[in-house]
DRENNUFI-260260 format. One record per residue: residue in one letter; x, y, z of N, C-alpha, C, CB in turn. Coordinates in steps of 0.001 Angstrom, whole numbers, padded with zeros to 6 digits, always signed. Glycine has a CB too. Layout:
<rs>
aXYZXYZXYZXYZ...
</rs>
This chain:
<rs>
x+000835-001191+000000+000000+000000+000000+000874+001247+000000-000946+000002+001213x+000317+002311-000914+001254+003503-000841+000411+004517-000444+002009+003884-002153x+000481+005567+000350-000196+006616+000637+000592+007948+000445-000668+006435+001912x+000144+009103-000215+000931+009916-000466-000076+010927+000208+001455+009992-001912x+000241+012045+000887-000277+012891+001575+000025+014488+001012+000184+012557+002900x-000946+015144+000589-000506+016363+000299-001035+017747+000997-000700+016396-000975x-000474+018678+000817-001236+019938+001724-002251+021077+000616+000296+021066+002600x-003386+021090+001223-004632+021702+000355-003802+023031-000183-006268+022141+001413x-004277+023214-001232-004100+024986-001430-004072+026251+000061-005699+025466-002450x-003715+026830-000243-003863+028047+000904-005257+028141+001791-003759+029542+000096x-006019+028689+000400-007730+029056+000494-007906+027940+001428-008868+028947-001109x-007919+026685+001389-008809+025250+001767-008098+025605+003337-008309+023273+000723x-006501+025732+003635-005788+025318+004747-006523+025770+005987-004394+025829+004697x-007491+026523+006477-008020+026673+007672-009327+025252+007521-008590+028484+007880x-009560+024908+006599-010715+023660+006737-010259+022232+006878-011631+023592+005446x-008895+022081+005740-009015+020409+005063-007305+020655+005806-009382+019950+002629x-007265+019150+006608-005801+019083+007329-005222+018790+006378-005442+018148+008482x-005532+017298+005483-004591+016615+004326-005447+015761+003466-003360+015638+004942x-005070+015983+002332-005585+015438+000992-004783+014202+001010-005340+016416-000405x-005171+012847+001014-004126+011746+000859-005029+010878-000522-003852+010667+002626x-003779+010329-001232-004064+009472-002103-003757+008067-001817-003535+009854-003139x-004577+007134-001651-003937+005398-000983-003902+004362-002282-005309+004473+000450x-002900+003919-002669-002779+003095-003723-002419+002133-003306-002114+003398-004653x-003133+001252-003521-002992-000715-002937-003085-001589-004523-004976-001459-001568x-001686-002489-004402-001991-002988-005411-002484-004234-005468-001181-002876-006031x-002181-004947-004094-002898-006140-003712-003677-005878-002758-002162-007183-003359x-004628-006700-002185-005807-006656-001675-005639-006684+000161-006622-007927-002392x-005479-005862+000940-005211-005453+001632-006006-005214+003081-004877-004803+001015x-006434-005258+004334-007530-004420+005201-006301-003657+005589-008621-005225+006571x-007128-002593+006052-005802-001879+007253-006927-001531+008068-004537-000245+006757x-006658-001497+009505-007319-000844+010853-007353+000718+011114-006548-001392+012068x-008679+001599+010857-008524+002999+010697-009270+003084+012001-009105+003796+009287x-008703+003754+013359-008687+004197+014496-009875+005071+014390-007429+004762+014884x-010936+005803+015734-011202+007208+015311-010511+008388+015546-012209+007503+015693x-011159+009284+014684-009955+010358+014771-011320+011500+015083-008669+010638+012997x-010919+012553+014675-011300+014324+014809-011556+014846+013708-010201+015312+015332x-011656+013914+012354-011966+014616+011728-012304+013736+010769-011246+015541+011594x-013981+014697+009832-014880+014284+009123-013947+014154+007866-016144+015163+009107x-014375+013270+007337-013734+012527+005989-014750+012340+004568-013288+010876+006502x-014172+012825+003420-014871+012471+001894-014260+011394+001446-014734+013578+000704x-013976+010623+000894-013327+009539+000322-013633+009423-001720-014044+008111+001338x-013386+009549-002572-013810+009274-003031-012327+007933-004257-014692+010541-003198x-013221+006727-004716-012890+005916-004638-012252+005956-006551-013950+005038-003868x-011846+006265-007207-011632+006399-008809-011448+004919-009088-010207+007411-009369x-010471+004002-008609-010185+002474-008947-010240+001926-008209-009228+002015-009398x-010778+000767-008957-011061-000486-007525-011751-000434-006882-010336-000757-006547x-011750-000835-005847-012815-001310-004962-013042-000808-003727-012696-002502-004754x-013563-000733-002526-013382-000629-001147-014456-001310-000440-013288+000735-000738x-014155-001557+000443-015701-002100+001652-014779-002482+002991-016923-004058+000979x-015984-002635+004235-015516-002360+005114-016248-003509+006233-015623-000902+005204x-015302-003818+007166-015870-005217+007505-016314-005006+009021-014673-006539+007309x-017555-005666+008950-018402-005351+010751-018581-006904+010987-020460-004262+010846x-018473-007249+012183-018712-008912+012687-019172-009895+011810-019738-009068+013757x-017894-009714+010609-017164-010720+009883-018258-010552+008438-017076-012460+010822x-018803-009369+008162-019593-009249+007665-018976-008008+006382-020644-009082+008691x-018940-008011+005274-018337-007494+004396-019473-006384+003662-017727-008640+003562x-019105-005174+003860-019925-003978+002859-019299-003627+002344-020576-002877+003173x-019998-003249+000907-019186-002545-000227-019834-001438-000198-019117-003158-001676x-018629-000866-000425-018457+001049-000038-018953+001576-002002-015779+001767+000638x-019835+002850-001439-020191+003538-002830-018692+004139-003544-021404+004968-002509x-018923+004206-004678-017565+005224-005059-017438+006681-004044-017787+005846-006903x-018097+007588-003353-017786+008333-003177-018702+009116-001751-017653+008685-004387x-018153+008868-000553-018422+008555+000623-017910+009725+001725-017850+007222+000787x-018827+010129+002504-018409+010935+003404-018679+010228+004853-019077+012269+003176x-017990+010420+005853-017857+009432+007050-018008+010540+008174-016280+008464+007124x-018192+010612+009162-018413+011353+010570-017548+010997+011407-019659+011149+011244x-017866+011540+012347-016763+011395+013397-017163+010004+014141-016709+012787+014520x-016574+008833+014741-016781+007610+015345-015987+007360+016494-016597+006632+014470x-016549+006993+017712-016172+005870+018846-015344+004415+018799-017397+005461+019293x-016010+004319+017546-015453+002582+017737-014293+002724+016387-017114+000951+017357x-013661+001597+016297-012402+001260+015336-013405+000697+013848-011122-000281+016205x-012972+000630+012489-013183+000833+011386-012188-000141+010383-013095+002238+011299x-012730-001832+009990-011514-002177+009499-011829-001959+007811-011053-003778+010041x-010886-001744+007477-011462-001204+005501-010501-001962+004557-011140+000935+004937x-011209-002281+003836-010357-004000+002672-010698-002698+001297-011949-006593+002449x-009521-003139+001255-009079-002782-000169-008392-003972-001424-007952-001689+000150x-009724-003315-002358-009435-004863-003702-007980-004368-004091-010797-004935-005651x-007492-005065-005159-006296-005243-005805-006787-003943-006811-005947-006933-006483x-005605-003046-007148-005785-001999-007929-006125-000924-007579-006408-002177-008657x-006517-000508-006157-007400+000252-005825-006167+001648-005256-008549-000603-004679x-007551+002791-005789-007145+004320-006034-007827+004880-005164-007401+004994-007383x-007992+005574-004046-008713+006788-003537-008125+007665-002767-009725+006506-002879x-008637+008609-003098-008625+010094-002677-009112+010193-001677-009197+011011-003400x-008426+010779-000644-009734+011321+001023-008894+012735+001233-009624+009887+003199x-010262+013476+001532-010053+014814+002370-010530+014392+003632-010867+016188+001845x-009335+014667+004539-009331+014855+006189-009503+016279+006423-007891+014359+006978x-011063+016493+006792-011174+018102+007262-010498+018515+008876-013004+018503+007318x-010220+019787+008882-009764+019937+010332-010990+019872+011466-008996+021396+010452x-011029+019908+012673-011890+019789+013326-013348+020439+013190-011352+019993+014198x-012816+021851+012931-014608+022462+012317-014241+022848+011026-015504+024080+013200x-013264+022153+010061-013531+022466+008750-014802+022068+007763-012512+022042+008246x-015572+020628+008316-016276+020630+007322-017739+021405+007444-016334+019315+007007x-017823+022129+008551-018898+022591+008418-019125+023978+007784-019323+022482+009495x-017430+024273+006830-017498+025475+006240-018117+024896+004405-015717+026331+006440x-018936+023639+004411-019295+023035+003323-020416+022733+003039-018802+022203+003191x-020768+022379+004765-022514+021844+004782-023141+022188+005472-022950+020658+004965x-024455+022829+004952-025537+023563+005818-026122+022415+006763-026819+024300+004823x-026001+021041+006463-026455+020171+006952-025950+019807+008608-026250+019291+005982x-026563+019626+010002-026044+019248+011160-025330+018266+010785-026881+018969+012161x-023761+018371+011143-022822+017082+010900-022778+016184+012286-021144+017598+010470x-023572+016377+012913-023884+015316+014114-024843+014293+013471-024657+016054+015550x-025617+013905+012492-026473+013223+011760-025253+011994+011323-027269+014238+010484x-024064+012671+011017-023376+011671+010428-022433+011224+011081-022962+011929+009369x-022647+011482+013067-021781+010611+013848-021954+008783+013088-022416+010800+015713x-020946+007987+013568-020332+006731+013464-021393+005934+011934-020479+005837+015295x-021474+006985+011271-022274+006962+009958-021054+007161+008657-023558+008382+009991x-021228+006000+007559-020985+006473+006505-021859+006620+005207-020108+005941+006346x-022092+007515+004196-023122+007563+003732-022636+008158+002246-024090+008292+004643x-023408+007565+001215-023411+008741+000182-022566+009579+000478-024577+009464+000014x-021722+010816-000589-022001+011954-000320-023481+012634-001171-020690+012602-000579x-023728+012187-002043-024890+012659-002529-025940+012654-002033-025118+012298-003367x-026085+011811-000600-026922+012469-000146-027385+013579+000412-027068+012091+000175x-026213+014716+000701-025633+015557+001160-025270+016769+000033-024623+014901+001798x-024787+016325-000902-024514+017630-002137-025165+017014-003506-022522+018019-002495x-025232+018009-004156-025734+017699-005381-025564+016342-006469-025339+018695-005915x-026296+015579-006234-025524+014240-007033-025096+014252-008250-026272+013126-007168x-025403+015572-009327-024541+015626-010482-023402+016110-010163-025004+016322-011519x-023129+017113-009285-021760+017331-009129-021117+016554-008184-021521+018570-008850x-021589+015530-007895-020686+014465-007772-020354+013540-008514-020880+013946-007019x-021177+013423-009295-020632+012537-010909-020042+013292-011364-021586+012034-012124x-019904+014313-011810-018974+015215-012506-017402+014960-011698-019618+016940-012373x-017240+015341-010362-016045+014812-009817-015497+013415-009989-016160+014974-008610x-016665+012563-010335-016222+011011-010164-015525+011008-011839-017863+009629-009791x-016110+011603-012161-016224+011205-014046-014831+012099-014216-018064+012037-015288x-014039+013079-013773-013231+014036-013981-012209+012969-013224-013617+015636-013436x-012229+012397-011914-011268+011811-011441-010710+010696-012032-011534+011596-010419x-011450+009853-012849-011220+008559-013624-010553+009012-014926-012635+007706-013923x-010924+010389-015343-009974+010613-016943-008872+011102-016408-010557+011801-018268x-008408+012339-014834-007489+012468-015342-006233+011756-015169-007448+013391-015248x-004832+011925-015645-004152+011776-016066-002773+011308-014532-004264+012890-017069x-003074+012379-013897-002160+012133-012528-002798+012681-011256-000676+012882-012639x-002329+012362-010084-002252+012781-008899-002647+014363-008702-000949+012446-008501x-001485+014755-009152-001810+016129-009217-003172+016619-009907-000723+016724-009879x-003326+016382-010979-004605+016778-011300-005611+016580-010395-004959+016249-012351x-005667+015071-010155-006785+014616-009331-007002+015903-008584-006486+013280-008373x-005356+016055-007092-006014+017134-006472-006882+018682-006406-005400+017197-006107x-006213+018953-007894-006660+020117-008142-008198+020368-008270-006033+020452-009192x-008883+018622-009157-010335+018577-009363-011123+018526-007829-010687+017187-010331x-010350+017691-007053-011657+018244-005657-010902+019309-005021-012146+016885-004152x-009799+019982-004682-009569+021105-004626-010721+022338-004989-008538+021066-005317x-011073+022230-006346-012114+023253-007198-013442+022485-006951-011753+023441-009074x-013571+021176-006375-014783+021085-005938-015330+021763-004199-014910+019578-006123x-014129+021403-003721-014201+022078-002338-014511+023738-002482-012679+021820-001526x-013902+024719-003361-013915+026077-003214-015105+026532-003817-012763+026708-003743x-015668+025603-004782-017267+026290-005172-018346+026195-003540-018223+024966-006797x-018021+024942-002945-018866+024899-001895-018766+025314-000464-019110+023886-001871x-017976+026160-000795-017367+027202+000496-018151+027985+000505-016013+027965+000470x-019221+028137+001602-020586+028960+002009-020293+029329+003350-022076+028091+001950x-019335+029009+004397-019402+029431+005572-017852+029926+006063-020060+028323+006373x-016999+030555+005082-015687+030732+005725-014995+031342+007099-015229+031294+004953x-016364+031311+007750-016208+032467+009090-016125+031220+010101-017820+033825+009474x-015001+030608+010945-015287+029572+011815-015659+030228+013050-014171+028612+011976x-015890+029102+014130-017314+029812+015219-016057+029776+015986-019143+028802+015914x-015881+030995+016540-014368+031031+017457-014603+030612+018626-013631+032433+017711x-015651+030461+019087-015873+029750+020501-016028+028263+020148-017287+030324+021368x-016405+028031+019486-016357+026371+019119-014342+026225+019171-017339+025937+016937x-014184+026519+018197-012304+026734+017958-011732+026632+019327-011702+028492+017265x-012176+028042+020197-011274+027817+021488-011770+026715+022429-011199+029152+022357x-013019+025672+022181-013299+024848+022551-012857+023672+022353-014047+024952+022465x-012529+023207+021285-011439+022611+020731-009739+022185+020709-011609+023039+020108x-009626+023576+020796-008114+023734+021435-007768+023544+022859-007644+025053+021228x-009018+024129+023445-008761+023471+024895-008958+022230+025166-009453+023975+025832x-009860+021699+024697-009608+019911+024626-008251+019212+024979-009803+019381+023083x-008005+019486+022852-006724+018984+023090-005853+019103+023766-006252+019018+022516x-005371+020606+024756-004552+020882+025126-004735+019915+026479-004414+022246+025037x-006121+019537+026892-006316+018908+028057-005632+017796+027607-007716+018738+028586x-005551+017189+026336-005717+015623+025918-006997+015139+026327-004628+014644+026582x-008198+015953+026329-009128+015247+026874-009606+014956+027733-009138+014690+026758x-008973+015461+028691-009205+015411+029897-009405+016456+030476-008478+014880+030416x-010934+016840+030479-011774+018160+030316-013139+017936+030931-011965+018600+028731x-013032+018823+032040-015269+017990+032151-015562+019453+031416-016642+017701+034661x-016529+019277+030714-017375+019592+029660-018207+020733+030320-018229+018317+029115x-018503+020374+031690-019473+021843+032418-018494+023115+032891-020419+021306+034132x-016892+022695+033264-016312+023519+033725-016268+024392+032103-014992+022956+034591x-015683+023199+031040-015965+024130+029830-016693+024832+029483-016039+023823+029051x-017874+024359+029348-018930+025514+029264-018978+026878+029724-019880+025146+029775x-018691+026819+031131-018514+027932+031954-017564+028901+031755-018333+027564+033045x-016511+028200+031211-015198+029154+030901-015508+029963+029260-013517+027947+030821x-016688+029375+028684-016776+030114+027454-018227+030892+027240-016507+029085+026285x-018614+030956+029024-019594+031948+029440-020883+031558+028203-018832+033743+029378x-021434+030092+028452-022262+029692+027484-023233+027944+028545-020974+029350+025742x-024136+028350+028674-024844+027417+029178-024594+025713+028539-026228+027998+028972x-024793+024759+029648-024278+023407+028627-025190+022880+027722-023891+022110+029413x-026664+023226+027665-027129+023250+026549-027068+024104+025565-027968+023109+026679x-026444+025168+025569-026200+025799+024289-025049+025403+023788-026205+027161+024312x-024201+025514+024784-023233+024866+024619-022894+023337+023610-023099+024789+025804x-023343+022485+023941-023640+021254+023419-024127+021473+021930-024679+020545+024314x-025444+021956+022043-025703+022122+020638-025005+022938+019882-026824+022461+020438x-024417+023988+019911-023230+024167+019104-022642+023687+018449-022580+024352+019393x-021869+022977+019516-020769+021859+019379-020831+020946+018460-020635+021123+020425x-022489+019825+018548-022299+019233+017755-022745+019568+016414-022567+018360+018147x-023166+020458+015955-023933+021176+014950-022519+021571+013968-024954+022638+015679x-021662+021878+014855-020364+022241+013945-019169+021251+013464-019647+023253+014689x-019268+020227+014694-018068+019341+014664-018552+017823+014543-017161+019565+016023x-019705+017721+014713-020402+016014+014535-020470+015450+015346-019896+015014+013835x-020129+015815+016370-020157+015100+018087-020464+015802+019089-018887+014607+018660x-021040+015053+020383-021238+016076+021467-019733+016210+022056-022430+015565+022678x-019582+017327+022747-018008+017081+023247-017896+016670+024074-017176+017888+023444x-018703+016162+025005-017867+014763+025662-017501+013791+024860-018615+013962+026644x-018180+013037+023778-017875+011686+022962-016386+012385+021912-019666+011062+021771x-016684+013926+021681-015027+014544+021316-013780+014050+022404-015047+016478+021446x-014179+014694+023337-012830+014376+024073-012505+012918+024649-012757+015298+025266x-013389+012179+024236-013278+010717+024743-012333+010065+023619-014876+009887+024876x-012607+010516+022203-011703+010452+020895-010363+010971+021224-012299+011329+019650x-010398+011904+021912-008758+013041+021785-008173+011980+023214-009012+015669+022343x-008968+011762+024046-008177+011401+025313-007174+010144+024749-009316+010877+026707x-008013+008848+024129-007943+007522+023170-006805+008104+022714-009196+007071+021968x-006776+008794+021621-005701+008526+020884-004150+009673+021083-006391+008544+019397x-004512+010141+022365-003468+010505+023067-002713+009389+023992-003937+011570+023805x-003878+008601+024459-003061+007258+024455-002277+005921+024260-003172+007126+024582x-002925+005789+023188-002399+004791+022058-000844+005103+021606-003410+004940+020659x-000451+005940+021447+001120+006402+020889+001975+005892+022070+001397+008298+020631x+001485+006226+023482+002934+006691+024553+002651+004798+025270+002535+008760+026296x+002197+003901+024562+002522+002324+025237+004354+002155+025253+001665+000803+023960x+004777+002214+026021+006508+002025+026207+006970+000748+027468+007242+003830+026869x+007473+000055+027201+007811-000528+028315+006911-001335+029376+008327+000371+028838x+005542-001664+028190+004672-002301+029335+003909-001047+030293+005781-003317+030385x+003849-000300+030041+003480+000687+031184+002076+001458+030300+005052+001957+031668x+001483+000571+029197+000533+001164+029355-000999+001614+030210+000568+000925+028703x-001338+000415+030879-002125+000964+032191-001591+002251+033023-002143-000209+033248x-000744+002354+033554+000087+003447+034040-000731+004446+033344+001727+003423+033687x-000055+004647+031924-001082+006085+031404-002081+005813+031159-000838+006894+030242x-002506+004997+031381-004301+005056+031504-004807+005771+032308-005025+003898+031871x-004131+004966+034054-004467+005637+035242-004357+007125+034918-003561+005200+036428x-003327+007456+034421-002513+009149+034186-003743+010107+033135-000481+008927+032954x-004212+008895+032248-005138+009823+031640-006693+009555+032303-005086+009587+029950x-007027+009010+033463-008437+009101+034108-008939+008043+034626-009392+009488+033298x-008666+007373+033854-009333+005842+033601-008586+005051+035264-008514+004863+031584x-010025+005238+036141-009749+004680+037436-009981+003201+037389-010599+005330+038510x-010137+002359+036565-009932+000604+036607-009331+000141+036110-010661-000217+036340x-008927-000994+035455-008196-001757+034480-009899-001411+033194-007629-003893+035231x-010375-002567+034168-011874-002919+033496-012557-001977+032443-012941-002977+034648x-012558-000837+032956-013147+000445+032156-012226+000709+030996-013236+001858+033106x-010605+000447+031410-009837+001093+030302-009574-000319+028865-008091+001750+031181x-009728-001400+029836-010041-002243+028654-010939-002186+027791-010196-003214+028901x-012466-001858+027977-013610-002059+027534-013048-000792+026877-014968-002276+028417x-012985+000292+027034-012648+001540+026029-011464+001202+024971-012130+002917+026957x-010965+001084+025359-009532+000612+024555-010097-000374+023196-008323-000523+025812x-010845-001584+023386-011187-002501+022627-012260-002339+021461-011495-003352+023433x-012860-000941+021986-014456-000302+021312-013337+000587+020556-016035+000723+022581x-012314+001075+021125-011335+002048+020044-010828+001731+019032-010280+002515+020446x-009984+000396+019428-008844-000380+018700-009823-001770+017827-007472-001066+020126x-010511-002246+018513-011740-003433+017940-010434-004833+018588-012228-003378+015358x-009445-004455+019558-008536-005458+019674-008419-005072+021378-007061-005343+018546x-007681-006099+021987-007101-006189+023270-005952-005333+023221-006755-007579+023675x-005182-004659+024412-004084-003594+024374-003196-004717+023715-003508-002784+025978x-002946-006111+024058-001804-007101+023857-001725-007487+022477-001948-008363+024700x-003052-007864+022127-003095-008230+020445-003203-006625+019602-004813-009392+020008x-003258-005959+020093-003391-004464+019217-001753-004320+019201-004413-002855+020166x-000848-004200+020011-000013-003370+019909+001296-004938+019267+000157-002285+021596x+001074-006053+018936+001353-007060+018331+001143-006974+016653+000610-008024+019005x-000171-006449+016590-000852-006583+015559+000016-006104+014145-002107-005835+015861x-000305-005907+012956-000048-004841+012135-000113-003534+011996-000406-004995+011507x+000333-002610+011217-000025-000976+011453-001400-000844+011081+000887+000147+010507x-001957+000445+011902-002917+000621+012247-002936+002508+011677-003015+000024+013804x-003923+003114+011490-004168+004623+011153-004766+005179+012195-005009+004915+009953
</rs>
């Protein structure tokens, strides 16, 4: 599998983190973690589908995904080409009038969502052209026609940033309070812009602030360090993250 990662135009860089292209020439799964950010996929060659308790779906050519809790395993046929935009945390809602909380641990169409000729038009433009580069440039110019909201919600933003800076480890009412906004307004905001409520956000940011620092056997240790007062609790989270045990996960193959 080859993945090449590129950086959006200027215009896009406050929305879309990275444009990646994944080329598999044999038939492949890889384990995609959750992350922070809403995803387009669209598929030019080959194949894709994605496997739930041993159960195999085939993915449309051209797919937008939400933000998710649980782990995601995705098989890729022999030959296979796609394109994904990784938006930044409230980038994609500078695209869709639509609540992107609809499309928590959801993948769907994108046409159900934007115009379905101009998504054939992208599909039909991505299959003639010629290279990589082009490709990007065609959803590049699909992204900048549908730029309707370039103003991001700066209290959502500094909500965000404080997250991470917690790693997640944030109660959600003190937040509220610090951004002088009730927790139901609060909340709905939140998920209206980013696809999640922010607790199930920072439960994502806490996860995969942990997953990296396993060293020496000492991952319980930062468990305890990041909250998680049992074994029990941090297993059951860990396994809904990873879809594996800490022992067979960190054994396993690479993972995204």
């Amino acid at each position: 599998m080859k993945v090449i990662e590129y950086k959006p135009t200027k215009t896009l860089e406050p929305f879309v983190k990275a444009i990646k292209i994944i080329e598999s020439q044999e038939e492949i799964q890889n384990r995609v973690l959750p992350g922070t950010s809403i995803a387009i996929a669209f598929c030019f060659s080959g194949q894709n589908s994605y496997t739930i308790n041993s159960d195999q779906i085939v993915l449309p050519g051209t797919i937008i995904s939400g933000l998710r809790k649980s782990v995601r395993l995705i098989n890729y046929s022999q030959n296979t080409s796609t394109l994904i935009v990784l938006f930044t945390e409230s980038g994609a809602a500078a695209f869709f009038k639509e609540p992107l909380y609809d499309l928590f641990e959801k993948t769907v169409l994108l046409d159900h969502i934007v115009n379905p000729s101009d998504v054939r038009n992208v599909e039909e433009m991505l299959c003639e052209a010629k290279s990589n580069f082009q490709r990007i440039k065609i959803v590049e110019q699909f992204l900048l026609k549908r730029l309707i909201n370039p103003d991001p919600d700066r209290i959502i933003s500094n909500a965000i940033a404080q997250i991470q800076e917690a790693k997640g480890q944030i109660k959600i009412n003190e937040l509220a309070d610090r951004l002088h906004m009730s927790n139901d307004a609060f909340e709905k905001r939140f998920r209206k812009s980013i696809g999640s409520s922010p607790k199930k956000f920072a439960s994502i940011v806490r996860m995969s602030a942990i997953i990296p620092l396993k060293a020496n056997g000492r991952l319980l240790d930062t468990a305890f360090d990041a909250g998680f007062y049992d074994q029990a609790h941090f297993n059951k989270d860990f396994k809904l993250f990873t879809g594996q045990t800490p022992t067979k996960f960190y054994k396993s193959a690479s993972y995204w």
